[in-house]
N, C-alpha and C positions, 0 to 999 in steps of 0.2 A: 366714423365719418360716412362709410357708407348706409347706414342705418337709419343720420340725419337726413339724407338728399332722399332714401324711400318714405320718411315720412313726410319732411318738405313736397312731395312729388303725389303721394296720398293725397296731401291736404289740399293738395290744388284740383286735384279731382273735384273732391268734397265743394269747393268753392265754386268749380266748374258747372258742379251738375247741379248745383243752386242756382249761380247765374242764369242756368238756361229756363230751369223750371219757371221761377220768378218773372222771369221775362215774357215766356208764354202765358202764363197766368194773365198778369198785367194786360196783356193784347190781348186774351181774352175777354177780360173784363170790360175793354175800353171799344169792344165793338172791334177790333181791327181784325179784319180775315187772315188768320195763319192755320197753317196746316201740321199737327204734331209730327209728322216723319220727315219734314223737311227741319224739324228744331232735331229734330232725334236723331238725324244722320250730320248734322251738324256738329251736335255734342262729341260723338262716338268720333267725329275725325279729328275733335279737339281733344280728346280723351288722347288718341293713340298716336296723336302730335309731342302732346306735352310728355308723354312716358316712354317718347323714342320706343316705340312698339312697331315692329316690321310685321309686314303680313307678306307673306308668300302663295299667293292663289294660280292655282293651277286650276283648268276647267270651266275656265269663265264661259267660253263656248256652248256651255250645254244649259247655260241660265236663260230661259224662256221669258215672255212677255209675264204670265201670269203662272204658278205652281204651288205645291204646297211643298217646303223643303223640311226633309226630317234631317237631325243635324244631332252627334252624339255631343251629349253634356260634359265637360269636365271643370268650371267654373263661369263665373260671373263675369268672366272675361269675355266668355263666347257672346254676348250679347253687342258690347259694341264693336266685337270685330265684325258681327255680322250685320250690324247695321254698317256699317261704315262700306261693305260688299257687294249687297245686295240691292236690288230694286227701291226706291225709297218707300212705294205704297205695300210692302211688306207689315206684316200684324204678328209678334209672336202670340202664342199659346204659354200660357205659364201658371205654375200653383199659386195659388189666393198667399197662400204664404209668403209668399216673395212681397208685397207689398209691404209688408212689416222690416225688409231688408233696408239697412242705414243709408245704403250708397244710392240703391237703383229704384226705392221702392217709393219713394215721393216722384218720382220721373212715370213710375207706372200707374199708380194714379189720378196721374193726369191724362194718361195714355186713352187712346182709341182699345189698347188691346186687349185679348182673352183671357180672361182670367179663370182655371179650373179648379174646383170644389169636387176631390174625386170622395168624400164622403156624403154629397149629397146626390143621389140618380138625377133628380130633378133640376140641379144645377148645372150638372153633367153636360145635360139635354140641352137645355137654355145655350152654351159654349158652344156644341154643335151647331144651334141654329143660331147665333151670332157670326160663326164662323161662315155659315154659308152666305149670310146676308153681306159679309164683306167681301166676299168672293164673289159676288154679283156685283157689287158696287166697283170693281175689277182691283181689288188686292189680291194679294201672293199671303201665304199664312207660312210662319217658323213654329216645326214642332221637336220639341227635344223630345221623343219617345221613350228613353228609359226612364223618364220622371223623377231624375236624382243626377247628381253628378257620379260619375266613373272616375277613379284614379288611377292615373298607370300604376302599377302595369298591368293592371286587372286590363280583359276583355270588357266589350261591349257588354250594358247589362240588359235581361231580357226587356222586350218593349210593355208596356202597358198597351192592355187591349183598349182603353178610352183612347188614346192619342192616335191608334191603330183608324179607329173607327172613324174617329174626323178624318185621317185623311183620305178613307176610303170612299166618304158620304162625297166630299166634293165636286166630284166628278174632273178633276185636272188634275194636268202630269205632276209626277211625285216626284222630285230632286231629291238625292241623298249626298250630303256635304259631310265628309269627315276633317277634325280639327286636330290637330296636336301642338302641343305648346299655351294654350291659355291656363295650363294649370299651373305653369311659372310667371308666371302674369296675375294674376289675382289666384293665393292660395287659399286653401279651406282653412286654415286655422288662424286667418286673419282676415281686414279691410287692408292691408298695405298693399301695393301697386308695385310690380318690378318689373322695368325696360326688360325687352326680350322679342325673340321670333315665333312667328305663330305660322304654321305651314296648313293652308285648305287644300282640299280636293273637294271638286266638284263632279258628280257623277253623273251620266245619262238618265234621261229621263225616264221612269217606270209607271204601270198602273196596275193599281190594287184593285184585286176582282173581289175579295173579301178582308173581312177583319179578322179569320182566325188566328190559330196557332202556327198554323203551317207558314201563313202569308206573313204575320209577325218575324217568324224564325228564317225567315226568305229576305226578307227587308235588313235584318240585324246583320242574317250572312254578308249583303252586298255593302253594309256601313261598313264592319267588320275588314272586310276584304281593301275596300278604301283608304282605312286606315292604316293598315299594318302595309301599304305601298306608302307612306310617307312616315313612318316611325325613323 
C-alpha cells in the first residue's frame, strides 16, 4: 500500500511538472508576458504541497537582495526546495546533462538557466559570461559546486574549480546554504517521491578573493561545518 501512494504521489509530480511546462509554453507562444521563476517557484510549492514535504529553514536573515548561493548537492530534491526559499529572480547553474533528466529536464529547457558543459573551455566561458549578464540584469545565481550529488554519510565533496570561478568573477556576496534530508525525498536509484523533512541552513555572507585550492577548500570547510550543525 505504501509503495502505491509513492508512486500515485510520483505520478502527480510527473503530471505537475507538465502542467506547468505546457502552460508556459502556450503563453509563450501566444504573446502573453510571463516570467519562468514566477512558473518555477510555483511549481516547486506545488511539488512540496502535494508530497507533504516540510522544510525547516533556519537563516533566512542572512539572504541578501542579490548573491550567488553555493548549496551542497545530495539529490533532485534540492532544486525545488530551493526554489520554493529563495528569491524568485534566482538562476541555477547546472550540468548540460541534467536536461536529459525525466522529471526536471523539460522544465530546464525552457528555463532562463545556466547550463555547464565542463568538457568544453569554451562553453565553460560562455556560463560565465551569461552568468554575469544575469547578474546585471539583478538575478541571484544557485551553484551546487561539488558538481555531483554527495550521499551521507560521506562529507562534502571537493568543489570544482569552474563553479569556484563563477562565483568569484561575480563580484557579489557568496551565501553558503547547507541541506540535509532531500536524499529521502527524491533518491538516487529512482524517480519516486517520498513525504519527508528537509532541514536548511543558511549561512553569512562571504567573498571570494580568488578561485584557488585554498579558497575552494575554505568555502567546503564553511558548507561542511553548516551542515554537520543540523545533521
Amino acid at each position: 500500500m505504501i509503495l502505491l501512494f509513492t508512486i500515485y504521489r510520483s505520478l502527480k509530480v510527473v503530471f505537475i511538472t507538465l502542467g506547468f511546462a505546457i502552460s508556459y509554453r502556450v503563453k509563450s507562444l501566444l504573446g502573453i508576458s510571463v516570467a519562468f521563476q514566477d512558473f518555477a517557484h510555483r511549481w516547486a510549492h506545488s511539488v512540496i504541497d502535494h508530497c507533504k514535504i516540510s522544510i525547516d529553514v533556519s537563516g533566512e536573515e542572512h539572504i541578501p537582495e542579490q548573491a550567488v548561493f553555493i548549496v551542497n548537492h545530495r539529490s533532485s530534491a534540492d532544486i525545488f526546495v530551493l526554489l520554493d526559499i529563495l528569491p524568485k529572480r534566482s538562476a541555477f547553474v547546472f550540468k548540460h546533462e541534467l536536461l536529459n533528466h525525466p522529471l526536471i529536464g523539460l522544465a530546464l529547457r525552457l528555463s532562463p538557466y545556466i547550463p555547464v558543459d565542463r568538457s568544453s573551455p569554451r562553453a565553460a566561458a560562455m556560463s560565465i559570461l551569461k552568468a554575469k549578464s544575469m547578474i546585471k540584469d539583478g538575478h541571484s545565481i544557485i551553484i551546487f559546486p561539488e558538481g555531483t550529488w554527495s550521499y551521507p554519510p560521506h562529507d562534502i565533496l571537493p568543489f570544482k574549480q569552474g563553479s569556484l570561478l563563477m562565483a568569484s568573477k561575480t563580484g557579489i556576496p557568496i551565501i553558503p546554504i547547507a541541506m540535509v534530508g532531500t536524499e529521502t525525498v527524491t533518491r538516487p536509484d529512482g524517480l519516486l517521491i517520498f513525504p519527508g523533512t528537509v532541514k536548511v541552513k543558511i549561512g553569512a555572507a562571504y567573498t571570494a578573493i580568488s578561485h584557488d585550492h585554498e579558497q575552494a577548500d575554505k568555502f567546503r570547510a564553511v558548507l561542511q561545518e553548516l551542515m554537520d550543525s543540523i545533521q
